[in-house]
N, C-alpha and C positions, 0 to 999 in steps of 0.2 A: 908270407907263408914260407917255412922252410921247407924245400923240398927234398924227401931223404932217398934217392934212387940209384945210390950207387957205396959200395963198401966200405969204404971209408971216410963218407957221412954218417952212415950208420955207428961205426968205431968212435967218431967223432960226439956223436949224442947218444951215449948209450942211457944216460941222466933223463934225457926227455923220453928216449922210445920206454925205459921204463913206466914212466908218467904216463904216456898215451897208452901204454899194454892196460894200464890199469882203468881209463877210459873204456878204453875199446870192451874189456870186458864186462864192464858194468851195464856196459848199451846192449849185449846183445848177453842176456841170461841163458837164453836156448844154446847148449852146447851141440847142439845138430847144427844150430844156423850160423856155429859160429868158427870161423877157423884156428888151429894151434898158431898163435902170434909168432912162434919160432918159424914156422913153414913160410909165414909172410915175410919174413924179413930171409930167408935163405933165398926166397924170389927176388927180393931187390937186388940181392949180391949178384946173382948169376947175369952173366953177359946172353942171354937167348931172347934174338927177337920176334920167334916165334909166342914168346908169351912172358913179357918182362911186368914187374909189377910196381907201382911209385906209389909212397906215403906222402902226405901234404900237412904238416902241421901247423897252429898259430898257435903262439907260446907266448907266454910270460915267464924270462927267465930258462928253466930247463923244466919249467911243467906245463903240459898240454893243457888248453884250453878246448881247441876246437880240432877235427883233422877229418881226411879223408883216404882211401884205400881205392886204389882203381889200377884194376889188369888190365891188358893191353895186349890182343892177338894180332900179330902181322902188323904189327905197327897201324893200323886202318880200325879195327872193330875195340869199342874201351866200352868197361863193364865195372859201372861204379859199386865194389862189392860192400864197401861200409862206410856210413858218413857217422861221427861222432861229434858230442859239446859235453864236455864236464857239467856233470849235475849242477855245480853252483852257476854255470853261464849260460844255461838253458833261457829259453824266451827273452833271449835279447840280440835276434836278430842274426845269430848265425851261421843256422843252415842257410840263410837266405843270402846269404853272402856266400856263402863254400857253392851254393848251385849255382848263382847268378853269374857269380866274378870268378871265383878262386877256378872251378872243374872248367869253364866255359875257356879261360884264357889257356889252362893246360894243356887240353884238348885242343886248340887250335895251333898252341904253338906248336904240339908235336905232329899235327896232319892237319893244314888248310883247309881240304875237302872234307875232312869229317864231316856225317850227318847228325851225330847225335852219339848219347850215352846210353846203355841197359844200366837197368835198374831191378830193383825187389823189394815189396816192402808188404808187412805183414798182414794179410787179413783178420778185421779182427777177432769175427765171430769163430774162427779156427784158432786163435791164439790164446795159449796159456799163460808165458812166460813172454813179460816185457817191460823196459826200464821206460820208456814212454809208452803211452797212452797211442794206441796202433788209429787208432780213428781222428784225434789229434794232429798224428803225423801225416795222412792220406792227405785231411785236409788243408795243412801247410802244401805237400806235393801240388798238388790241384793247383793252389795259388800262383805256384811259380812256375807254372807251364808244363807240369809233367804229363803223361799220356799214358793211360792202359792200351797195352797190345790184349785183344780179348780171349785168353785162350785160358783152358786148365794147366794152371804151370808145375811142373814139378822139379825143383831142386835136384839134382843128384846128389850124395853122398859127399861131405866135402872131405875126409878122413875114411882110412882104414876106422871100424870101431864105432863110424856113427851112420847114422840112419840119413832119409831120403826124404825132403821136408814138400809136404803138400798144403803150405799154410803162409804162401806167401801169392801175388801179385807181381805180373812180368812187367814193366814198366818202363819207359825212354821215353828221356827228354833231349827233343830238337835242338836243335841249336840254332835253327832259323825256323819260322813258322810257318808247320807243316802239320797237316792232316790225317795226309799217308804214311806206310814205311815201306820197302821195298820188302817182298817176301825172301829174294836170297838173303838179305840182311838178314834175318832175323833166321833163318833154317843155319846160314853160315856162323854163327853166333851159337846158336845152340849146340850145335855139333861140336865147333872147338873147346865151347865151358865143359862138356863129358870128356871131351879128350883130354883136357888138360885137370881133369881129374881123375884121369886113369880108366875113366869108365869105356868098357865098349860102344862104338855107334851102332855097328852092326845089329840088326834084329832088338835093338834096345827097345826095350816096349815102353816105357817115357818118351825116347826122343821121338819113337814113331807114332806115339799117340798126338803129342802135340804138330807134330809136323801135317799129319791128317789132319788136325782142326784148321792148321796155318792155309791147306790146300781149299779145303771147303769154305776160308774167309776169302780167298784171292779174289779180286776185280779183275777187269779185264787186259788191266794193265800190269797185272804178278805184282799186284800193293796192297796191302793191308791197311784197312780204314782205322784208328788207333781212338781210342773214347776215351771220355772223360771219366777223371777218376772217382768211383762213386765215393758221396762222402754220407758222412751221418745225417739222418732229417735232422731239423731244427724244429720241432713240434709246438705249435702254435695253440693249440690247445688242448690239457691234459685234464683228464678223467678220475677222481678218488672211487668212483660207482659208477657202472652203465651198465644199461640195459640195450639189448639186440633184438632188432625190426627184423623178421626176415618176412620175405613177398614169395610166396609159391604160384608156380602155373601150374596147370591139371594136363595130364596127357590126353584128357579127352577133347576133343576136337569141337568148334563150333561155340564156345564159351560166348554168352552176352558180354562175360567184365575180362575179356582177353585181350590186354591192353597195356601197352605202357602206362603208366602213375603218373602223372602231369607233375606233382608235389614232391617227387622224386627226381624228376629229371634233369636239374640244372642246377648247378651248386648254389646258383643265387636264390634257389627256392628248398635249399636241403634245409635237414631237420637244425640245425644251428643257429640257420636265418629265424626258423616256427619259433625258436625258443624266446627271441627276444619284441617276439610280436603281440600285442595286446589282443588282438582279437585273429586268434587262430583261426585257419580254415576247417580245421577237422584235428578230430580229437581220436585218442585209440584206448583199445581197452584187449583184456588177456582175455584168452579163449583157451582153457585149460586142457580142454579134450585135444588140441592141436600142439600141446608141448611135446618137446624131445626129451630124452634122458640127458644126453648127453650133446652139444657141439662141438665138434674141431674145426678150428682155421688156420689153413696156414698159411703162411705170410712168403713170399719169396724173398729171398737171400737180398735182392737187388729187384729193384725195381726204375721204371724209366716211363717218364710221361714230358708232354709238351703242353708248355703255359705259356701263351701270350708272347708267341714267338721266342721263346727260350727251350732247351732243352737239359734235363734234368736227371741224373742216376744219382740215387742216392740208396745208401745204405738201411736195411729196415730197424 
């Protein structure tokens, strides 16, 4: 991987960073989510270690293949802002190489202690515009160790001119296998990504709203529990036609049939199991006086249940 963090690398391959400008653009459609490529490369040129920025390419020749984009506060906190692969080398293996190998050795060679990398990566059901499949990508993240930090994230403004993105997912991947995150990690982290895009800390109603959920996650230790990344169910079995059982209790008190449903209770006795049974135990019939006009259901965004000693978010 070439690494291009200094001026006259950059001078030197101007042939390639053309080739990745054009990558990198095609990955991220959303011009909110996406930085001016000249801005990125004016970062690498600058000598400030307060917030220097390094490109990582794998090329064939002087055209990108694959690459990555990652800031870097105080030489200590790195914030992988965009990982890219050329449409035609997609699914074959290398992001999984740019997370595993390529970010993991960079980051270590520039600070031993590091704990880990931020991250961001699109939710779907908020996303309009995206050159990969956002629920495709979460689920690759997941595989390869990444971790939600659980809060409402909000982007700041990456430009004069563009707006403030609420449609993404705060994320960091360890570098050693961990659980937790430390909560100034992550308050000190936030603060410098608004300063180092111009934005005030002060009274900022983003950083203080997340900082407030950061507060009310903390354990007793000022760590933050970090989950897994929900991904999309895998649905096991789908419906062309269904019909809806619903069960009413009476608000009147003392009922003889006030009772849980035995037939109902356990999935190994739900209506799925009835269906492939010869001799049913109970049969049902419509009672028309008792219909609704209308029902709504709604479904939560994310849900989270425990099976047989595993734990599970997934996406609805």
């Amino acid at each position: 991987m070439l690494l291009v963090d200094r001026p006259e690398i950059v001078n030197q391959h101007k042939e390639l960073l053309l080739s990745f400008q054009s990558i990198y653009e095609e990955a991220f459609p959303d011009s909110n989510e996406r930085e001016d490529f000249k801005d990125i490369l004016d970062r690498v040129q600058l000598d400030n270690l307060q917030l220097r920025t390094l490109i990582g390419i794998h090329r064939e020749g002087e055209k990108a293949i694959s690459g990555i984009i990652i800031d870097i506060y105080e030489e200590c906190i790195f914030h992988l802002i965009y990982l890219v692969v050329a449409p035609q080398h997609r699914n074959q293996g290398w992001a999984k190489r740019l997370i595993q190998e390529d970010i993991k050795r960079l980051i270590l060679d520039i600070n031993p202690k590091s704990a880990g990398v931020f991250l961001e990566s699109n939710i779907p059901w908020k996303t309009e515009k995206d050159a990969f499949d956002p629920k495709i990508r979460l689920h690759i993240f997941k595989n390869l160790g990444i971790k939600l930090i659980p809060i409402e994230y909000t982007q700041p403004p990456l430009s004069a001119g563009k707006d403030k993105v609420n449609n993404l997912f705060l994320l960091y991947l360890p570098l050693i296998e961990e659980s937790n995150i430390e909560l100034q990690l992550i308050q000190r982290f936030l603060t410098l990504f608004f300063k180092g895009l111009g934005c005030e800390t002060e009274n900022n109603r983003e950083l203080d709203a997340m900082n407030g959920q950061l507060l009310l996650l903390k354990n007793q230790n000022n760590q933050i529990e970090m989950k897994e990344i929900p991904t999309l169910e895998d649905a096991k079995f789908k419906f062309g036609r269904a019909s809806i059982g619903l069960q009413f209790s009476s608000k009147q008190q003392n009922l003889k049939h006030d009772a849980a449903c035995d037939h109902f209770f356990s999935y190994e006795t739900d209506l799925l199991s009835f269906h492939f049974q010869r001799d049913r135990p109970f049969t049902s019939r419509y009672l028309d006086e008792l219909s609704l006009d209308t029902i709504e259901i709604h479904f939560p965004e994310i849900y989270c249940f425990n099976s047989e000693g595993r734990s599970y978010d997934l996406i609805n």
